[in-house]
C-alpha positions as CSV (number, residue, x, y, z in Angstrom):
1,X,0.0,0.0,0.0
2,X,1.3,3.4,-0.9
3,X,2.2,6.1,1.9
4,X,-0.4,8.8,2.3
5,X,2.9,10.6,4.1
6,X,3.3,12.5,0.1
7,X,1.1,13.9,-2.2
8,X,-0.5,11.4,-5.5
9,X,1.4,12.9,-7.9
10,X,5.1,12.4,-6.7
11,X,4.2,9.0,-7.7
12,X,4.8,7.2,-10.7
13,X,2.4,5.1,-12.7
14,X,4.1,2.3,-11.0
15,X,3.8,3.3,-7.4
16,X,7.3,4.4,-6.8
17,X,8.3,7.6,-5.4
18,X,9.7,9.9,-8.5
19,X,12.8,11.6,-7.4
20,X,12.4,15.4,-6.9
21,X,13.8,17.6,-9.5
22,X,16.5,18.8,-6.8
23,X,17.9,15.8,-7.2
24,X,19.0,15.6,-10.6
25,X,20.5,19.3,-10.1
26,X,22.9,17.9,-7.0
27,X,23.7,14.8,-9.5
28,X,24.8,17.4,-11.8
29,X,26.7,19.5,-9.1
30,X,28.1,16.6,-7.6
31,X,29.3,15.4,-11.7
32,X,30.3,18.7,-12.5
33,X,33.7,17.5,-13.4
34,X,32.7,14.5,-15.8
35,X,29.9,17.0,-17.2
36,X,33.1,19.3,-17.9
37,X,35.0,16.5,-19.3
38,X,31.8,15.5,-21.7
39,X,31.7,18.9,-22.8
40,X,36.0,19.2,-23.6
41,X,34.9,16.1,-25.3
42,X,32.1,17.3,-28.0
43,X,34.1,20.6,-28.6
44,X,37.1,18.8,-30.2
45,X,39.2,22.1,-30.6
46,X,38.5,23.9,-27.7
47,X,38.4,20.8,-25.3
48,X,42.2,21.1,-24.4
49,X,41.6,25.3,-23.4
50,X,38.5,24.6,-21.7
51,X,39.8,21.9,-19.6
52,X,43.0,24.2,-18.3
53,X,40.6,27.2,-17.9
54,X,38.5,25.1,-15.2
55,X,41.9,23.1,-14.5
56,X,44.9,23.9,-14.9
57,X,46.8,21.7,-12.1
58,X,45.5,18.0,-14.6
59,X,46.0,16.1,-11.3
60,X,43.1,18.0,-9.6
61,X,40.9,17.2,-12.9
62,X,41.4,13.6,-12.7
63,X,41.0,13.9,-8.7
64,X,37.9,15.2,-9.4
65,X,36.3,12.8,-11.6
66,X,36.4,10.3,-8.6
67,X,33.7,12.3,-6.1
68,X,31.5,12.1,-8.9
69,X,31.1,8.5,-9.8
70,X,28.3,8.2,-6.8
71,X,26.1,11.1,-9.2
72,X,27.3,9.1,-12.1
73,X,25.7,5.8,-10.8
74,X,23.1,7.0,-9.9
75,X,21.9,8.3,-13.6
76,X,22.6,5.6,-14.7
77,X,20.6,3.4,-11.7
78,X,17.8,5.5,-11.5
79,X,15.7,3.9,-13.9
80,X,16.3,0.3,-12.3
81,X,16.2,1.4,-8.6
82,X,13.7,-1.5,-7.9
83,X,15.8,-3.8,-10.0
84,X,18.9,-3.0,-7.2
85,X,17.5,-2.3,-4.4
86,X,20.4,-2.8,-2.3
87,X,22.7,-0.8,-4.5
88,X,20.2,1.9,-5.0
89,X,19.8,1.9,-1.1
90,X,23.7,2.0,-0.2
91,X,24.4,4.8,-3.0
92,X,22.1,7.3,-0.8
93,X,25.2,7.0,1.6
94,X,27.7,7.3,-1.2
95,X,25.9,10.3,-2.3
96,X,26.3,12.0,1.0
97,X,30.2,10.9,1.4
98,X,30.4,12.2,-2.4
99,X,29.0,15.5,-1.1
100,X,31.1,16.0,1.7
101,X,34.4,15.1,-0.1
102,X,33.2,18.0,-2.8
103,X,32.2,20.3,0.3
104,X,35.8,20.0,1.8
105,X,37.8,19.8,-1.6
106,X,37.5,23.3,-2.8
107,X,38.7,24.6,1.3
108,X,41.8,22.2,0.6
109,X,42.6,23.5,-2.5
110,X,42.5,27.4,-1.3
111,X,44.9,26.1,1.8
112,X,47.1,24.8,-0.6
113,X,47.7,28.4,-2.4
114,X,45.0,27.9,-4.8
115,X,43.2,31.9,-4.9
116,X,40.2,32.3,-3.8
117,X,37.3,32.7,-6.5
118,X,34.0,33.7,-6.8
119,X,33.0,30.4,-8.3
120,X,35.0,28.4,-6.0
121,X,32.8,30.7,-3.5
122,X,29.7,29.9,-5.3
123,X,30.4,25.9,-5.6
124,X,31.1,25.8,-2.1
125,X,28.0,27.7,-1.0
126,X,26.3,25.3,-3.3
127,X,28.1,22.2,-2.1
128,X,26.3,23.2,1.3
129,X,23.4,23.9,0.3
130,X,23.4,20.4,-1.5
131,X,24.4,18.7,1.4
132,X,21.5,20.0,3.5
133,X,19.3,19.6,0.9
134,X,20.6,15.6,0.9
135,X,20.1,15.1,4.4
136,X,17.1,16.7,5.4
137,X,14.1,15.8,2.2
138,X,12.2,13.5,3.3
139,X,10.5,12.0,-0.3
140,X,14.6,11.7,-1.2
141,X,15.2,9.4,1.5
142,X,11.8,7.9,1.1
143,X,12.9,7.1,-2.5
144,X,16.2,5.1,-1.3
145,X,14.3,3.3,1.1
146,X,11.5,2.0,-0.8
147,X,11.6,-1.8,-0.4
148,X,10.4,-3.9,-3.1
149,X,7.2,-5.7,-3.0
């Protein structure tokens, strides 16, 4: 039987949950370096100066693809969350670790003589904001714990 805790419509024709919208936009924060590597990819000339405008240290752009590989499962496991349960249920938790390591990178890189920008500013206010955001919706965590019937 379906929860009366959320309204009709956030679910799907199947009775699952959908995932709120805010949730595809922390995948895509959380991704932001494999979206930028995607992009470097499609523009085959300007790849090379678009990757050393965003990064120019190449170690910290490889370091980076690894804190989004949670965001990158999770596209690609959204559509069979009821087929892996499990998975889907443990890569809530990966999600958050994801979110933390992202929330703390940009700090270590200022501490290591990195200057401070305004969009390293803005990714960690929104590294924050996606954290809280991660740990306090209620229909997002409902959606990880759905158990299969």
């Amino acid at each position: 039987m379906k929860s009366t805790e959320f309204h009709p419509v956030h679910y799907d024709a199947h009775g699952r949950l959908r995932l709120p919208l805010l949730f595809w936009l922390v995948l895509l924060l959380q991704a932001r370096t494999w979206v930028l590597f995607v992009i470097a990819g499609a523009s085959r000339e300007q790849g090379t100066a678009l990757l050393n405008l965003f990064y120019p240290d190449h170690d910290n752009f490889w370091l980076g693809l690894i804190p989004g590989i949670p965001a990158v499962l999770a596209f690609l496991l959204s559509g069979r969350r009821a087929t892996f349960p499990r998975t889907w249920h443990v890569l809530y938790f990966l999600l958050l670790l994801a979110q933390v390591v992202l929330l703390c990178w940009q700090p270590w890189l200022w501490l290591n003589g990195e200057s401070v920008s305004g969009i390293g500013l803005a990714l960690v206010v929104a590294d924050i904001v996606a954290l809280i955001w991660l740990l306090t919706n209620r229909r997002l965590r409902a959606c990880f714990n759905e158990v299969k019937e």
